[in-house]
N, C-alpha and C positions, 0 to 999 in steps of 0.2 A: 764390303767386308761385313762379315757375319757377326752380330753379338759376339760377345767374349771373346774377337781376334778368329775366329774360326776362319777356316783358309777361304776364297769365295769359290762357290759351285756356278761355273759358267753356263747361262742359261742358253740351250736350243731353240730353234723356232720346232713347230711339232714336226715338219717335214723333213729339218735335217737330223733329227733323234731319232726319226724312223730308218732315214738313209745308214744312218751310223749304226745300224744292228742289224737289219734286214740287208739278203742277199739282191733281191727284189722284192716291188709290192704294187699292188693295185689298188687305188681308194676305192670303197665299199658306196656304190648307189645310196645317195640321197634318201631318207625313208620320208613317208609323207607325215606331214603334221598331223601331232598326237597318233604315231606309229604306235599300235597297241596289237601286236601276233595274240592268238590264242596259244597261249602258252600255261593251260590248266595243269599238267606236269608235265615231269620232263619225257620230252620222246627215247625211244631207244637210239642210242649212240650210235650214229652211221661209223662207217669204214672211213678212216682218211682219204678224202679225195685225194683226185690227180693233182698235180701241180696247178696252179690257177693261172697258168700263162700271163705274168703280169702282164701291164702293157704299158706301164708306166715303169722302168728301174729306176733306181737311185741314181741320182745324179754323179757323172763319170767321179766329181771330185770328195764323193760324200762317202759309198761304202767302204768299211774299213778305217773310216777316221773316228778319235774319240770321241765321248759327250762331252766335247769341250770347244768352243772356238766364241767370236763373235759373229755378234746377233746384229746385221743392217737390218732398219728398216723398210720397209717397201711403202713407196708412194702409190696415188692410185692410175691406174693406167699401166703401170711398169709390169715388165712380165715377171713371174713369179712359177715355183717348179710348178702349178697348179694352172697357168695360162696366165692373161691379162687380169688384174685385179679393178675389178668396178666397186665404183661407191655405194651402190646400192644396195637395198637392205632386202635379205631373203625373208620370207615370207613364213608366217608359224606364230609371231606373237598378237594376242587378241587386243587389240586396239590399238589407237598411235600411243609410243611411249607404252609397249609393254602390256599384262595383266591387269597392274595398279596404273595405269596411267602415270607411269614414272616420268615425271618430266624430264626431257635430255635424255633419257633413253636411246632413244633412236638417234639423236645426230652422236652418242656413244659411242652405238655399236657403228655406224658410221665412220667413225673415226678409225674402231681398232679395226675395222675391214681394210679400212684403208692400209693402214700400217701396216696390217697383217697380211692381206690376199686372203685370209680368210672367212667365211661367215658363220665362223661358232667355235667353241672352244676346246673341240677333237677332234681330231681327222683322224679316223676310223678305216681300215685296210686289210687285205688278205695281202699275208707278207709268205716268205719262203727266207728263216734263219738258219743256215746252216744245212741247209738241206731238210727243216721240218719245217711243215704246212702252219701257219700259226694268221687266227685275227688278234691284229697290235692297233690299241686305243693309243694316241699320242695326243697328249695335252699340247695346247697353243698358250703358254701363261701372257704372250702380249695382247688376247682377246681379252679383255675383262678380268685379267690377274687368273685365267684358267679357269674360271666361275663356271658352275653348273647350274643351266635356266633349261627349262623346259626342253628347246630343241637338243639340247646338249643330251638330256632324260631321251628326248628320241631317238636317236643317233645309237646313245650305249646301247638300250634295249636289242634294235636292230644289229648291232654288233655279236653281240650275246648270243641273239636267234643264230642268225646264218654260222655262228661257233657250232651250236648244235647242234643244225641244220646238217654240217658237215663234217661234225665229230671231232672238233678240232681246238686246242689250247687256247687260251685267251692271253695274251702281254700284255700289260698296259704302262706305258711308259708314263707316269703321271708328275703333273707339275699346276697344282692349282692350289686356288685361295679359299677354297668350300665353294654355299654354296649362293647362287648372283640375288644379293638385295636386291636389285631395281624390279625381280620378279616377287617376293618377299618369299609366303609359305608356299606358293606353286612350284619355286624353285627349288625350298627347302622338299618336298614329298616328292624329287626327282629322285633323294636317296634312297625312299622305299623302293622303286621301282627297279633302281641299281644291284641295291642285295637282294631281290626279286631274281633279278636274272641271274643273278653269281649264283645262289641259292639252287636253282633249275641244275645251271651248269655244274654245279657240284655234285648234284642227286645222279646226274646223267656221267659222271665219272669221268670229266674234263678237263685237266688242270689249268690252273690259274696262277700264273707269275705278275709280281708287279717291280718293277723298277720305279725308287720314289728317285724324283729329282730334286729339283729346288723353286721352290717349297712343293711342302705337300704337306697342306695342314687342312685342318674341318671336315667336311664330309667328305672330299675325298678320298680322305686317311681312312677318316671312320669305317668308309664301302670299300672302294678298289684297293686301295692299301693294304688293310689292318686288314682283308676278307682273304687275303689271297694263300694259296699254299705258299707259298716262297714269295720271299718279301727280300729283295734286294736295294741296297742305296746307294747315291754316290757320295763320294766323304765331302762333310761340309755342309749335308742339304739338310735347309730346318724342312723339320719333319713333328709334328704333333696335333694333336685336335684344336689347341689354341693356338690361334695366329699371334705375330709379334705385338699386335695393335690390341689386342684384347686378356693378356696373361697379365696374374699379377707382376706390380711393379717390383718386387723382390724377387721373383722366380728364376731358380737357375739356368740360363742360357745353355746349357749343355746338357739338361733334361730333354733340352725341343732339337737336337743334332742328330746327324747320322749317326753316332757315335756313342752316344747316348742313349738311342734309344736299342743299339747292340747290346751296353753291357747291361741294360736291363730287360734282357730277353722279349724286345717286339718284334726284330728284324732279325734275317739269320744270316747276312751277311754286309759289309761295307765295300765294295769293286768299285777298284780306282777306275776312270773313266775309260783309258784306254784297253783295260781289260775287260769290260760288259759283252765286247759281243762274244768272246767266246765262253765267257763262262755260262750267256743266255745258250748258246748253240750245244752246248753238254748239259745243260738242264733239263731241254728241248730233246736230245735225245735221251734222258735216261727216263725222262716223265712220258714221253710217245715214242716207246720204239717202234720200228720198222712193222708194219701189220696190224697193228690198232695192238688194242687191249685183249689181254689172254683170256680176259672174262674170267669167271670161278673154277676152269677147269686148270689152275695155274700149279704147275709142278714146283714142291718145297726146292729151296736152297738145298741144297749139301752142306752138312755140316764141316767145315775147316779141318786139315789134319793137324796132328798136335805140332806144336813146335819146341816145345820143354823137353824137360827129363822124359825118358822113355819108357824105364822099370819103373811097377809100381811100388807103391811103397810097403813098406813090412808091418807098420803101426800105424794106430790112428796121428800121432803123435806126429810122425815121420810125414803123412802127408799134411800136416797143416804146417809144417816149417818150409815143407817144399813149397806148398801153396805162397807162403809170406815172402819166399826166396827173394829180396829185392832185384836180382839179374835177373827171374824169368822173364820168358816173352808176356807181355801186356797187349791190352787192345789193338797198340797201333802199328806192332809186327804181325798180328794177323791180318787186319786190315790190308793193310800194304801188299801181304804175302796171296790172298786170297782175290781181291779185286784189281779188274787192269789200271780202272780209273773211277774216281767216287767225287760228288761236292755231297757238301752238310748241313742241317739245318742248323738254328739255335736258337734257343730259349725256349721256354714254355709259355709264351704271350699272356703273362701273368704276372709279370716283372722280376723273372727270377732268369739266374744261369745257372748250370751246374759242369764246369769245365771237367769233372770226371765220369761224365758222359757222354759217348759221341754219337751222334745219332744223320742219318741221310741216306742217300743211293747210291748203289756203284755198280758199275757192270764186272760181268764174268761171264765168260764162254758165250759173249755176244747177247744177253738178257741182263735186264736189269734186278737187284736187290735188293731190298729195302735194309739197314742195317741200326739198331741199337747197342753201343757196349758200353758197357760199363770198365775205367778204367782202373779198379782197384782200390779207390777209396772209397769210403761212405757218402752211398746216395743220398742227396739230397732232394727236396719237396720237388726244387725245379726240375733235377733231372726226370725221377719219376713221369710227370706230367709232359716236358719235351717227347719221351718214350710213349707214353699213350698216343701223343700227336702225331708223334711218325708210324705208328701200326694204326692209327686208325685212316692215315691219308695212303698208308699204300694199300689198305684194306680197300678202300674206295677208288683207287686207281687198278685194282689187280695186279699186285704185284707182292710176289711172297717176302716175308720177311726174315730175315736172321739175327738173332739178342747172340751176345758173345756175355755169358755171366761172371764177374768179378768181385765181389764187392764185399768187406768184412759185415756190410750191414747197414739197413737204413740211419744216415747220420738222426742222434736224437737227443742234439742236445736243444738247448730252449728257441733259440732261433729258428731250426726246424721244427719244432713243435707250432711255433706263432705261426710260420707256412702251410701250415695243413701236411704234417706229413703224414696223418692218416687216411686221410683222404685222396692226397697225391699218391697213396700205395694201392689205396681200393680203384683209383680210377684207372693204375696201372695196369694191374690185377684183371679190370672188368675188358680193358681194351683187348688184351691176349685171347680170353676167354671167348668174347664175342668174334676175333675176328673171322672172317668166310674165308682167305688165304690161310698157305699154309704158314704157317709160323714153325723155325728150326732153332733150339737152342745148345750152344755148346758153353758149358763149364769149364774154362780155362784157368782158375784160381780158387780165391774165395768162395765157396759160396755161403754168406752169412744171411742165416735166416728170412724170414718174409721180405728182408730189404733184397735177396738175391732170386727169391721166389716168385717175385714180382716180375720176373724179366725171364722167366724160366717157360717156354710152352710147354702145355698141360700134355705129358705125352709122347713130348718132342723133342726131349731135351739128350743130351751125350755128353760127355766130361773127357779129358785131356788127363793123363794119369798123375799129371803133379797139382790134380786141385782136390776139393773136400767140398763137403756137402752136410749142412750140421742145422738142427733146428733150433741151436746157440752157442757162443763159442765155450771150446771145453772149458776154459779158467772159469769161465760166469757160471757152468755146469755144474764144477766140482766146488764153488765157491756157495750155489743156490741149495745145491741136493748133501753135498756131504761136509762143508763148510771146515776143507783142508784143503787149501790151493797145492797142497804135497800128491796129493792125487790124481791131477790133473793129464796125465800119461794115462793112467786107468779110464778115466773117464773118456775120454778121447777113442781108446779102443771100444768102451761100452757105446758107446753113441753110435758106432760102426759109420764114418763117416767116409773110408775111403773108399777111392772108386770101383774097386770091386766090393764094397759094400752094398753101395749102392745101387749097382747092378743087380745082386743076388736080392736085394728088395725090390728091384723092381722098380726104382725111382729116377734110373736111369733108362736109354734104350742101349747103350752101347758103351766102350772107348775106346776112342779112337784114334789109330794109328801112326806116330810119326811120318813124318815126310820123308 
C-alpha cells in the first residue's frame, strides 16, 4: 500500500509489461560494453521499416492482459520467457564489485539475475503495437529496484540508435528507482547519455511515449519520463524525482502519485491498467501514421464548418451577445463533430492546468491533426504554454495544426500574473509564428484580444458568423475612450468587430459555412 492509502500499483516483471502491450516483440542484440555509435547528429529519419518478424511473441497468456497481475519469482536454472536463467554475471563492469569496487556488488547482481533471468535492468525490444512498428524499453524494477548503471546506459543508447536507425517511436514502459549507487557518478552520467539519445531522437522527428509504472522516481523521471512527448501513468504509481527514502518528512504523499502529478500538469494522462494497450496503439497511430512522416510539404487542416447560428449579425452589439450565447456550440461539439477519433495532452510541465483548454491529436479523413481550443473562458498561463507545447511537438513531428479560437481574454487577475502570463502569451505567440506546418484557425466565439490572438494563425485564421473579434471588449472600450458605459452599442459597431467586419479588414480569410 501506497503512502496516504493510495490504491497499490501491481508491479510487472519487464517481459510481462512488454507482453501486455505489444502485439509481438523481438529483444534487441546485446550492444557491446561501453556501446558508444557515432551519433554526432541526428541522421535523416528512415522510412518505417517492414514488420520485424518477431521471433519471439508474447507469451500465449500475456497479450491482451492488464499491467496488473502477480510477480513469481524465478529461481536460478528455472526457465524463464528468456530461456534458462544462470547465475552468472554478464560481463561490462570494470573490476570485481563494480567501478568503485563496491563490495557485494556482484554476489547482488547475482542475486537479482537469479530472481530475475535477467542480467540488467531493461529489456529493450522491436515490438509491433497495434499494428505500429515501435522500440519499447521495459524496466526490470526486481533487478536493483530498476537502477541505471552503466550497462543499463548501454543498452538505452543502443535502443535509441536502432529507433533512428529505423525511423521508428521509442515506448518506454519505466519502473525504476534512479540511478545504481554501487556504480556511484558512472552510474549517475548514464543520464546524460540518456537525454543525449532522446535529444538525437527528437531532432530526428521520432516520437517518444513513456508509460510511468511504479515507481518511477530519480533520473528516470528526470530522462525517460519527464523527456518524453506523452507521458502516460498507471493510477497509484509514485511517480517523482524524490524517492520515498529521501523526501522530506512532512511532504505531501500525493505530490509523488499519478494523480498528482496530473492535476499539476507533468503527466497528460492517468490509464487505468487494462486500458494501456489500446490507448498506447491510437497514440501509436496518430503520432506514426501509415507512410512515415509528411515531412514540410504537409497540407493545412480545413477549417470546421460552423455549427451556430447561420445569419450574420446586424450590429456590433448583436454579435457579441450571439458570441456569449451560453447554448452555442463550444470547443467540444466541434471536436466531436470534426474528428473520427482524438486522445489529449495536459498540462504545461510547469505545474499548471488549464481545464479551458483542450489541446492533442485526432484523426480525420484518415491523417492525423494536431488540435488547440480554447473552450470559452479566460486563458490561463497554463493554457497558453500547454498550446505552445502542442504546435511546437506536431511542428516537429509534421503534422498540421488547427486552434479552434474562443476566449473573452487572457485571465489577468493576480494569480495569472505570478504565472507568467506574459510570457506564457509571448511564448504562445512565438510558437505559431515560428512553426514550418501549416497552422489553421477558426474563430467560433469570443475572440478577446491578445488573449485570443495568441491562438490565432498569422494569416490563417476564418470565423463562424456568431463570434467577434475585438482588440478589447466594448464595455472596457466605451468605459476607457468615452467613459459612458451608455455607449457601449456605439462602440461596439465603431470597433467593427463582426465577422463581416473583419473580413472587409482583411483580418479574417473567410466565414464559414454552416453544415
Amino acid at each position: 500500500m501506497h503512502e496516504g492509502g493510495a490504491l497499490p500499483c501491481t508491479r510487472l516483471t519487464a517481459r510481462q509489461a512488454l507482453a501486455a502491450v505489444a502485439d509481438t516483440y523481438r529483444e534487441l542484440p546485446e550492444p557491446p560494453s561501453g556501446f558508444a555509435p557515432d551519433a554526432s547528429g541526428p541522421p535523416p529519419k528512415a522510412p518505417p521499416g517492414t514488420s520485424p518478424e518477431p521471433s519471439s511473441k508474447a507469451p500465449p497468456d500475456s497479450p491482451g492482459e492488464p499491467l496488473s497481475g502477480t510477480v513469481r519469482d524465478t529461481a536460478p536454472g528455472t526457465k524463464t520467457e528468456s530461456g534458462t536463467a544462470p547465475a552468472r554475471l554478464p560481463a561490462g563492469a570494470a573490476g570485481p564489485d563494480g567501478p568503485l569496487g563496491w563490495r557485494g556488488y556482484d554476489d547482488a547482481r547475482a542475486r537479482a539475475r537469479a530472481r530475475t533471468g535477467e542480467d540488467e535492468s531493461v529489456v529493450a525490444a522491436l515490438a509491433v503495437i497495434g499494428g505500429t512498428e515501435a522500440v519499447v524499453l521495459s524496466f526490470e524494477f526486481r533487478y536493483l529496484g530498476g537502477s541505471l548503471g552503466e550497462r543499463t546506459g548501454d543498452r538505452l543508447e543502443a535502443a535509441y540508435t536502432e529507433a533512428r536507425e529505423r525511423g521508428l517511436p521509442v515506448v518506454s514502459l519505466i519502473a525504476t528507482g534512479g540511478s545504481r549507487m554501487q556504480e556511484g557518478m558512472r552510474a549517475l552520467t548514464q543520464l546524460q547519455r540518456v537525454t543525449r539519445q532522446s535529444a538525437l531522437n527528437r531532432a530526428a522527428g521520432l516520437p517518444q511515449i513513456a508509460v510511468l509504472r511504479d515507481p518511477t522516481t530519480g533520473g528516470g523521471w528526470a530522462t525517460l519520463g519527464a523527456a518524453a512527448d506523452v507521458i502516460l501513468a498507471l493510477p497509484g504509481a509514485q511517480i517523482g524525482f524524490a524517492g520515498s527514502r529521501v523526501r522530506p518528512p512532512d511532504a505531501d504523499p500525493h505530490a509523488y502519485s499519478a494523480e498528482g502529478q496530473l492535476a499539476s500538469g507533468q503527466i497528460d494522462a492517468v490509464v487505468p491498467a487494462d486500458r494501456l494497450r489500446g490507448t498506447l496503439q491510437r497514440w501509436l497511430r496518430l503520432l506514426c501514421p501509415p507512410g512515415g512522416s509528411a515531412g514540410r510539404d504537409v497540407e493545412p487542416a480545413t477549417p470546421p464548418k460552423a455549427l451556430g447560428a447561420p445569419g450574420l449579425p446586424e450590429s456590433g452589439w448583436q454579435a457579441v451577445l450571439r458570441a456569449r450565447e451560453a447554448r452555442r456550440p463550444h470547443a467540444e461539439a466541434y471536436l466531436e463533430a470534426y474528428f473520427d477519433d482524438r486522445e489529449e495532452i495536459s498540462g504545461d510541465r510547469c505545474g499548471g492546468v488549464d481545464p479551458g483548454l483542450r489541446c492533442g491529436f485526432g484523426r480525420r479523413d484518415g491523417r492525423t491533426i494536431a488540435f488547440a481550443a480554447q473552450c470559452g473562458t479566460a486563458t490561463r498561463p497554463a493554457g497558453f504554454r500547454t498550446a505552445a507545447r502542442l504546435v511546437r511537438l506536431a511542428d516537429r513531428l509534421g503534422i498540421p495544426v488547427l486552434t479552434l479560437v474562443d476566449t473573452p481574454g487572457a485571465a489577468n487577475d493576480a494569480a495569472a500574473e505570478r504565472a507568467g502570463a506574459g510570457a506564457a502569451i509571448a511564448d504562445c505567440f512565438a510558437a505559431l509564428a515560428t512553426a514550418k506546418v501549416p497552422v489553421t484557425s477558426l474563430l467560433i466565439g469570443e475572440g478577446g484580444s491578445g488573449g485570443a490572438l495568441a491562438l490565432a494563425a498569422p494569416g490563417r485564421l476564418w470565423a463562424t458568423p456568431d463570434s467577434y473579434f475585438s482588440v478589447i471588449a466594448p464595455e472596457l472600450a466605451a468605459a476607457i475612450l468615452k467613459r459612458d458605459e451608455r455607449q457601449i452599442h456605439d462602440t461596439a459597431d465603431q470597433l467593427r468587430i463582426r465577422p463581416q467586419d473583419l473580413l472587409e479588414l482583411d483580418v479574417i480569410r473567410g466565414i464559414v459555412p454552416p453544415t
